[in-house]
N, C-alpha and C positions, 0 to 999 in steps of 0.2 A: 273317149277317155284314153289319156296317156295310160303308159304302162309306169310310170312313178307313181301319179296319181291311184291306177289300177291297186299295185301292190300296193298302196299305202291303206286303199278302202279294203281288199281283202283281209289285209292284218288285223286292222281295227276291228274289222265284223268279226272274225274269227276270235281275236282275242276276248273281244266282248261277249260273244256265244261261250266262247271258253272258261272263264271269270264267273258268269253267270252259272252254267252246268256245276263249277267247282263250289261254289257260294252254296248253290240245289243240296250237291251231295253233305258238303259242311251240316248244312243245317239240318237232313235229315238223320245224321249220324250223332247229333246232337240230342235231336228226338227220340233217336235210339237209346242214348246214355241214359235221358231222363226217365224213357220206359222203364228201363234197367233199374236206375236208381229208385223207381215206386213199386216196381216188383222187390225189392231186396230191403225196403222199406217196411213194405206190407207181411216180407218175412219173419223178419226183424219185430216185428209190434205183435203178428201171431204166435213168436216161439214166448212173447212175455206172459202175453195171457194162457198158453199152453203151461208155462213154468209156475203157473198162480196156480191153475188147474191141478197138476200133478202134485205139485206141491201140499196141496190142501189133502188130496187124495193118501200123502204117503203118510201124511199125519194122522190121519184117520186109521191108515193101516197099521202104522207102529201103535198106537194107542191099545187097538181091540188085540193086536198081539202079544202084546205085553200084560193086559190085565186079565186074558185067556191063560196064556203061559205061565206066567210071573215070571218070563227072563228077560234081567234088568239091562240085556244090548238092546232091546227094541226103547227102552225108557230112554238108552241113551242118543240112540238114532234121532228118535222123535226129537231130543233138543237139540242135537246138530243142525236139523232138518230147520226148527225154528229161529235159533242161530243164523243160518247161512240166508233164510229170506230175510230175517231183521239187520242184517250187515254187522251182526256181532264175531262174524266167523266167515273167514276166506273162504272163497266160491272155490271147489274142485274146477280143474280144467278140462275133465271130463265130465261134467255133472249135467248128463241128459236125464229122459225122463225114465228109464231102463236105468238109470245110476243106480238105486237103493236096493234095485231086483238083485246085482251083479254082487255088491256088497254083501246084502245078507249071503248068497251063495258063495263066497270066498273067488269071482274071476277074475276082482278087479282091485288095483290099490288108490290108495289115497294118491293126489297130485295135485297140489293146494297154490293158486296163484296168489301173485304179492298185490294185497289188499283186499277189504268185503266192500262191499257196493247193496245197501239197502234193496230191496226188491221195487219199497216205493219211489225210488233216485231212479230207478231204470224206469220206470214207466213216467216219471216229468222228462226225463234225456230222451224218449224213445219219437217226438215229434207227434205225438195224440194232440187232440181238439178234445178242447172241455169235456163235451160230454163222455168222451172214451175213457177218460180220463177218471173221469167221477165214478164212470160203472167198475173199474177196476182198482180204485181206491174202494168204493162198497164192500165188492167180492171180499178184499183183503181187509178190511176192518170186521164183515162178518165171521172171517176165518181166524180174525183173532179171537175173539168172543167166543168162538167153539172151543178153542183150545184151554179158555178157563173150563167149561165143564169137562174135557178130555183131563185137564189138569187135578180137577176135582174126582175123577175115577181113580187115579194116581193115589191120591191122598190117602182114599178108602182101600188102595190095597196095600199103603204101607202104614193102616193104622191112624190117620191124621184126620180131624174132625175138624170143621168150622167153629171158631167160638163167640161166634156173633157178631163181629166185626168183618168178614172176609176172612179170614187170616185161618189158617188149616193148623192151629198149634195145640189142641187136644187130643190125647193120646188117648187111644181106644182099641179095640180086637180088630186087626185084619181084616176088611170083608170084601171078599172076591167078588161076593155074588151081586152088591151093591154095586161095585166097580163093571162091572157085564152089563147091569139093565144100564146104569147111565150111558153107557156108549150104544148100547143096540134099544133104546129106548125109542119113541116115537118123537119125540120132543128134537132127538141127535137128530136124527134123520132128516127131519124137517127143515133142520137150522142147516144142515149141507145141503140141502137141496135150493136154501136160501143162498148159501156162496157158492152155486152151479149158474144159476140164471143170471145175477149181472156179466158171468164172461161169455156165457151163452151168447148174450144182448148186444156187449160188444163185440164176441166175432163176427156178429151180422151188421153189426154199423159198419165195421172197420175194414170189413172185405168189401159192402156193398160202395163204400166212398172210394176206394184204390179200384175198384172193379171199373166204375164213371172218371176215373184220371186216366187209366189206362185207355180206355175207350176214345177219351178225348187226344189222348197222346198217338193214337193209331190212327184216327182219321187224319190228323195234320200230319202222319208218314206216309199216310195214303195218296195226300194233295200234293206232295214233296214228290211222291214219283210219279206221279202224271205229270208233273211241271216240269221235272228231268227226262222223263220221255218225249214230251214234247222240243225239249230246248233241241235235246240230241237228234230229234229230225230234222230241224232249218237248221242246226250244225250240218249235217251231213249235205242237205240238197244244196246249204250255200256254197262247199268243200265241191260239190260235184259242178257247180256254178260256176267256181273257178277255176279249175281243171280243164273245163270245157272252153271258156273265155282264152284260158292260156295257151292250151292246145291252138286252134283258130287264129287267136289276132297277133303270138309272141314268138311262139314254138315253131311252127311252120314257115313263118318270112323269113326265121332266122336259121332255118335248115336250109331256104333255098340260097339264103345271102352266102352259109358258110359252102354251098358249092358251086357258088361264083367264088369265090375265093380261091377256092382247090382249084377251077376255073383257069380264073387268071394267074395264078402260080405257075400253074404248068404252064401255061400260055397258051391253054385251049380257049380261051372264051375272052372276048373284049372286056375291057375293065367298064361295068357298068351298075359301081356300088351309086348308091344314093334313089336305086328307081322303087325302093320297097313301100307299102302306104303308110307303115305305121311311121309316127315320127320318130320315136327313138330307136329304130332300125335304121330308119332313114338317116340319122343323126352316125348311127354306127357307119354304114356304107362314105359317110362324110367323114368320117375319121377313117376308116381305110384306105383312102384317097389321099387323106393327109399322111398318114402312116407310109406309105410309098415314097411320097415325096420327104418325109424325114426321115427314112431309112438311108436313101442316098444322103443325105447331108451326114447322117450318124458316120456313114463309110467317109465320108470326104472328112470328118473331125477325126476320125480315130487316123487316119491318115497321118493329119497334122499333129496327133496327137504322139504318132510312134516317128513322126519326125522330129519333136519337141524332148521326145525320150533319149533318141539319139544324140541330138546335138547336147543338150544333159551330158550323157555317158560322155559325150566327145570332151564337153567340157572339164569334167570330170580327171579323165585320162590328162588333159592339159593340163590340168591344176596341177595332180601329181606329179610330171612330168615337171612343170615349172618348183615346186617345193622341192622335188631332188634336186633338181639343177641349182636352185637358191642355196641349198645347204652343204650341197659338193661344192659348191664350187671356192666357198670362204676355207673347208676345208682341204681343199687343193693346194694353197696356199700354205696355210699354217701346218700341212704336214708337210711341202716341199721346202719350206723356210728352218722347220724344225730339223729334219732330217740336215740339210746342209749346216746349220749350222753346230749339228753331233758331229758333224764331221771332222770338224777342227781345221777345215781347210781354206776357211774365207778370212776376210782382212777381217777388224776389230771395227769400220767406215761399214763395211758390207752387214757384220754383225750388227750394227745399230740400224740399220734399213728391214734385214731380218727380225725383228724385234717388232721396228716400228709394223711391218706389214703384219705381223700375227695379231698386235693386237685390234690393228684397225680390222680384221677380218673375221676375229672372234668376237667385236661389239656388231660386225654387220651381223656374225651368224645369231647372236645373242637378242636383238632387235627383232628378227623374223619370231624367233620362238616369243617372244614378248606381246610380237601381233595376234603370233596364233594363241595365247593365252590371255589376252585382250578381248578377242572375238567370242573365245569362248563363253568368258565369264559374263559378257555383253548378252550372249545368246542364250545363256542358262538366270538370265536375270539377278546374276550375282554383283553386279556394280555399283556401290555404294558413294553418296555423293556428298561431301562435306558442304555443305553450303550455306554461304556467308554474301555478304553484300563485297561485291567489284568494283572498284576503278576499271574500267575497260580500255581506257586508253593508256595504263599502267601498263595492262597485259600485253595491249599490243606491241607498247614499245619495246618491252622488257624480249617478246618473240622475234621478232625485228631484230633488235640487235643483236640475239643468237645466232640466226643463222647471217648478218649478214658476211661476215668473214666467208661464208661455204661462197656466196651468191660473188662477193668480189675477187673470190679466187677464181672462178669460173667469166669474170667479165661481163657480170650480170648486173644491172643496173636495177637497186632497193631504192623505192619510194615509197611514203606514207604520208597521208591527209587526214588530218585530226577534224571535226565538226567542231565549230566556237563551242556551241552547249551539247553536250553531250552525261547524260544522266547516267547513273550507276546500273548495276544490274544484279539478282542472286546467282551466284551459282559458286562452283566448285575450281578455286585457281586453277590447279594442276591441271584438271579436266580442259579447262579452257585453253589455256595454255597447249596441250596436247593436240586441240583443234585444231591452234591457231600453226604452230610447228610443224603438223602434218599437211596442211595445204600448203603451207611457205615452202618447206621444203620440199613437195611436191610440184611446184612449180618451179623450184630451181632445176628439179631433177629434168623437167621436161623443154625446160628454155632452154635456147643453144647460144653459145657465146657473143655478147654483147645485144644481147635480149633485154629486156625490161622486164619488171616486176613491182605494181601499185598497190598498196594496201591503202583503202579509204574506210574510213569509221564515220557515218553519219547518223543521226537519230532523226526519226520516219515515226511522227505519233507517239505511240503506245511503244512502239519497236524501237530496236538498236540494231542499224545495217553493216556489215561488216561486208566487202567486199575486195576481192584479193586477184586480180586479173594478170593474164602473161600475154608475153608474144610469142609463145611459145609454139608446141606443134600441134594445138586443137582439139576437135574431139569429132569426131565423125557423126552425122546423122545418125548413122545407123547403129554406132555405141553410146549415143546421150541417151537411150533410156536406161540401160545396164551400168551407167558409168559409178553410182553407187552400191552395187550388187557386190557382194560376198566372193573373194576369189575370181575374178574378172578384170578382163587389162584389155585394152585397144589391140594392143600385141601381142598374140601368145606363140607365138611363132617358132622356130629353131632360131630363125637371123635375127631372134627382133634384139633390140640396142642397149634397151634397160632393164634392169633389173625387181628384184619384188615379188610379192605374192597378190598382190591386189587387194589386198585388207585395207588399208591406210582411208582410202573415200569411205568405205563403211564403215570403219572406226567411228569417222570422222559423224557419219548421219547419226548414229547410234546414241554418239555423246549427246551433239546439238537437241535430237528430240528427248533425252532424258532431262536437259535443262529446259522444257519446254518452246524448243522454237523449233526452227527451217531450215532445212541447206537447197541449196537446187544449183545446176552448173548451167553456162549456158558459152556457146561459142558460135563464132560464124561458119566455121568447118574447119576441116584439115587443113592444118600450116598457117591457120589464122589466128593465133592463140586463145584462150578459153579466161571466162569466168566466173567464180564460186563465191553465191551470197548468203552468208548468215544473217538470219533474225531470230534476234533475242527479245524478250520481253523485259521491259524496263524497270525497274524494282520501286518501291515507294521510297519517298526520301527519309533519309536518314542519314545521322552523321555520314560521312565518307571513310570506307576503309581502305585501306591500299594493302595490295597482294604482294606475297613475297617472290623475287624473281629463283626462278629455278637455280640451284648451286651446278658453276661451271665444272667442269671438267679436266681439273691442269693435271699436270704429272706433278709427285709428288717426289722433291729431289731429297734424298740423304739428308739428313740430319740430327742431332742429339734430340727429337721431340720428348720422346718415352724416356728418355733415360732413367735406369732404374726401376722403371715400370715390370713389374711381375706378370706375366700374360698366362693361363691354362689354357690350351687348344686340344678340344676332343674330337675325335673323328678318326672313323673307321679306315680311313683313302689316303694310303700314307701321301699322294700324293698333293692334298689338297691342305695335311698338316704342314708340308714344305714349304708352297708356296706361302701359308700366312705366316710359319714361321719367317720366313727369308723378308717380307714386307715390313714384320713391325722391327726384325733385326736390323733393318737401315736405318730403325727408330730408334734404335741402341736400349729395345726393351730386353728382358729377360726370360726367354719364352721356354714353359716346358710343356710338353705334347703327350695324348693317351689315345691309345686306340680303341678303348672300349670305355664306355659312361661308367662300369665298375672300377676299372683303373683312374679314373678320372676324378671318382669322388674320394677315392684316398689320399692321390696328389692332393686336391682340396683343403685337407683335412692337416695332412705334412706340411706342406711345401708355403699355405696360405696365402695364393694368388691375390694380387690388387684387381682382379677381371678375370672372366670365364668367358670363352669363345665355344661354342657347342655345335654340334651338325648334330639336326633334327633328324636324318633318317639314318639308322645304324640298327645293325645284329646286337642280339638278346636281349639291351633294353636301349628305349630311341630316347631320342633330347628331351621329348616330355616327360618320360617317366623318369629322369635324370634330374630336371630343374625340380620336381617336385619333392624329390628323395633330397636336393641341397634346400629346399627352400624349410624343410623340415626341421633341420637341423640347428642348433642354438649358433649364436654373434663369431662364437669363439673358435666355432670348428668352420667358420664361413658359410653358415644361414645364411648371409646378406651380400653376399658377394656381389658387384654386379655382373650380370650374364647376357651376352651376345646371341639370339639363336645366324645359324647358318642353315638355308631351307633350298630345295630346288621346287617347292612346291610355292609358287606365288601369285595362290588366287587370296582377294585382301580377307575372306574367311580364316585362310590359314593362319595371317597375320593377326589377325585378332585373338586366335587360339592362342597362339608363342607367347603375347602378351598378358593374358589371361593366365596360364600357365606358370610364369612368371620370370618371365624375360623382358629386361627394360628395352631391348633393341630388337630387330630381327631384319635381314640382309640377304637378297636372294644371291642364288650362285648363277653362273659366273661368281665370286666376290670381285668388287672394283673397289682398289686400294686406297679411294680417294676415300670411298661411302666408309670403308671401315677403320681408315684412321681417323675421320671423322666423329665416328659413333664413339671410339674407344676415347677420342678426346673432349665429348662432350659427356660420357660418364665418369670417366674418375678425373676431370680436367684437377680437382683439390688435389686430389692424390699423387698425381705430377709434380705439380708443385712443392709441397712436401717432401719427394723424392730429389726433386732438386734440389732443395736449401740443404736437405742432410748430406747430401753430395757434395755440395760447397763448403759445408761446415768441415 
């Protein structure tokens, strides 16, 4: 026998002997209770007919006491006495058969419970069999029957005479002596001696039947513990059956196995697990065999495993390392361009080169924080995806012709292959668009001058292939599987050539699988350029919609737009009230400016702006609790104003807030002058108008 098998028969027997002994004890603690309950039975049924007995006794006693005496508390006892048997009169709580002794002596007081209870209710409630029954109804029907002659001794000593009917209502002399021989008469005697023998009768029934219950209740506790004696010995010899079995066939091979172990640890004793007879020793010995051999492998992983931590941390420190360099270095620029140009010392040719360089270096630093709040929101499952049915060859073209100006400034050669039939798709314009922008422009960044660059669009089934190939500098074996990875770049080197944080490919995956498809790269190697294929899932037909192309980016030159236009601008940073003031003053608006959202809602109130331009984060109270406090306010003091927020917080929850809140716009910082003359001219575009014609009038 296995030792599974083993324990598995020792449990069961054991628990089976155990179940059983407990089942033994159960049931004879059962036979206990019910002994119990016929002994306290049989109590119980002796104190009724003890209480009939006494009872009858004490009425006999008040009787002969009272027509000996003639003092009228025994007359009255006697009818309490009869009273409390007939259930006309609540039972004292202490009313044993010593009660009437302790009374007439003054030890004891009355102590009267709630309710009387017939004498004969307690012997039907008391659990008697007919016949006990009957003998002690007998007793008490002959005990009534005495109490009329005891009654009739009564009568004669207060004068009262039968008048032929029963009835004691003729008045006559007192006679004591009448009232004596009836009670100590031979006839009394007789008739008490008459209600003594049925309780007699039945204490001999009633004890001799509980006497034979008990008897029978003892032998079957008798056979109960011999039956538990017995269990609890093949309890014990099977207990010492298995002790012994264990000792012998478990306990011992597995003492001598564990000092082959200590053995060969030390490297006293050749390793020679697996020679023991049992099998699951033997099994064990075969796993300590394997145990040695997976130890070394554990040590070879954890190896790998704190070489995978390092290069981690290394990557880590390069990441770092790359994000400062990324964001110094735009501001290297913009603060050597600004400084020089406080100087006052450059030409007005040089001044516009200054310019141009800041701001192209504040959209590059501007872009990186954009990735890294891109990624974020990607990572934290905050991306929310408008989705409507695509033209796809819409998007591509419209992306296409975005960048191709970067791609022919660089001597890069844009081509695109449309498929005859190519089917629409769901998804998220912008979204796509962002896909399609960050690989284009990812392989312009990486092709070298008069390189190529193919975008083909073919549809494959169910699917929509998007495919975007360069001649550009490839991808290494040994970076195509990371080449999607989070912060990761071919190059991260001090010398390397380009720029970035390495977000833009994982953007890129991120998007594509939330619109349910594929990205995957593929290249021949280094210096042999690379390419990246999207699959899209094809959408069911329906009408065709077409996506709107992204709004360009031009400078916005001087002109009367706003004129006459009223602008409020809140914001704490005087600096950042200048610039939008100085932007919409090219516009020939009328701007006045508050540094705090309480200053802000007064101008409102005075001054009554045609627009509110707001910045969300600000001391004592921020943009939201500001739109809410305007939004409160009735038509006339500028309730309805419309209002701009200005946020540096631009994950799309925040935007949904500003909007909710009740701002019709909202405009991350940076501000770009295009996005907020824009916005300002798509909210009060009437109210321009208006401001123009009175201006001309």
């Amino acid at each position: 026998m296995n030792i599974r098998n083993f324990i598995s028969f020792s449990n069961v027997t054991l628990a089976l002997l155990l179940a059983a002994i407990g089942a033994l004890v159960f049931h004879s603690m059962s036979i206990r209770e019910e002994i119990n309950i016929a002994e306290r039975h049989r109590f119980q049924a002796l104190l009724l007919g003890d209480e009939l007995l006494h009872t009858s006794s004490d009425l006999t006693r008040m009787a002969r006491t009272y027509v000996v005496t003639g003092d009228p508390v025994y007359k009255r006892y006697f009818n309490e006495i009869l009273e409390i048997r007939d259930g006309r009169h609540p039972r004292p709580l202490n009313y044993s058969p010593t009660y009437w002794d302790l009374i007439m002596a003054g030890k004891t007081s009355v102590v009267r419970q709630n309710g009387a209870v017939p004498l004969l209710e307690k012997f039907q409630q008391g659990g008697l069999n007919n016949e006990e029954y009957a003998l002690l109804k007998e007793s008490l029907e002959r005990s009534n029957n005495l109490v009329k002659l005891e009654q009739r001794a009564f009568a004669a000593m207060e004068g009262l005479y039968d008048d032929g009917d029963g009835n004691f209502t003729v008045r006559g002399k007192p006679d004591r002596d009448l009232a004596i021989k009836l009670l100590f008469s031979e006839r009394y005697i007789a008739e008490k001696a008459a209600i003594m023998k049925p309780i007699q009768t039945f204490i001999d029934l009633f004890s001799e039947r509980m006497q034979t219950q008990s008897n029978l209740g003892l032998a079957r506790l008798e056979r109960q513990i011999i039956f538990e004696m017995a269990l609890i010995f093949v309890a014990l010899v099977a207990t010492l059956g298995i002790i012994f079995y264990t000792r012998l066939n478990i306990l011992r091979p597995l003492a001598d196995l564990g000092r082959q172990v200590a053995g060969v640890t030390r490297g006293i004793l050749p390793s020679r697990y697996g020679q023991a007879t049992s099998n699951e020793v033997a099994k064990l010995g075969e796993a300590l065999a394997l145990a040695d051999a997976e130890k070394q492998q554990l040590l070879e992983n954890e190896r790998i495993a704190r070489n995978e931590a390092e290069r981690a941390s290394r990557l880590k420190d390069e990441f770092l390392a790359t994000l400062s360099h990324e964001l110094r270095t735009p501001l290297n620029a913009i603060l050597g361009w600004s400084q020089l140009i406080l100087s006052g010392n450059l030409k007005k040719e040089n001044i516009h080169i200054g310019l141009e360089t800041i701001e192209r270096n504040a959209r590059a630093q501007n872009k990186l924080i954009e990735d890294l709040l891109e990624m974020s929101s990607i990572i934290s499952g905050k991306v929310r995806l408008d989705m409507h049915q695509q033209d796809i060859t819409n998007l591509v073209e419209t992306s296409v012709e975005s960048v191709r100006p970067t791609a022919q400034a660089k001597g890069i050669i844009l081509q695109k292959t449309l498929g005859k039939k190519v089917d629409s798709i769901i998804g998220d314009s912008n979204r796509l668009q962002q896909i399609l922008w960050n690989l284009l422009s990812n392989s312009i960044k990486f092709t070298p001058k008069g390189g190529k660059i193919e975008v083909t669009v073919e549809q494959r089934d169910l699917f929509l292939e998007i495919r975007i190939s360069d001649s550009g500098l490839g991808i290494t074996p040994e970076f195509m599987p990371y080449v999607f990875d989070r912060f990761r770049q071919g190059d991260a080197s001090l010398t390397r050539q380009y720029g970035g944080l390495g977000l833009g490919l994982a953007i890129v995956k991120q998007l594509v699988e939330l619109h349910g498809g594929t990205v995957h790269a593929e290249s021949p190697g280094e210096g042999e350029g690379s390419s990246f294929i999207i699959k899209l899932p094809i959408a069911p037909p329906v009408p065709e919609i077409k996506s709107e192309p992204l709004p360009s980016q031009e400078c916005i030159e001087p002109q009367s737009l706003f004129k006459g236009l009223k602008v409020l601008v809140i914001d704490d940073e005087l600096d950042a009230r200048e610039l939008i003031r100085r932007i919409l003053a090219q516009q020939e608006a009328s701007v006045i400016t508050a540094a705090r959202a309480a200053d802000g809602l007064e101008l409102l109130k005075t001054e009554k702006p045609d627009i509110v331009i707001s910045d969300i984060s600000m001391p004592e109270k921020n943009g939201y609790q500001f739109i809410t406090e305007v939004r409160s306010l009735s038509a006339e003091n500028g309730g309805t104003t419309p209002a701009i927020a200005l946020t540096a917080f631009a994950h799309p929850e925040d935007g949904t807030r500003m909007m909710s809140a009740g701002y019709q716009k909202h405009l991350p910082k940076p501000v770009d002058s295009v996005a907020l003359i824009t916005a300002i001219d798509n909210l009060v575009g009437s109210k321009k108008l208006t401001h123009t014609s009175t201006s001309a009038t």
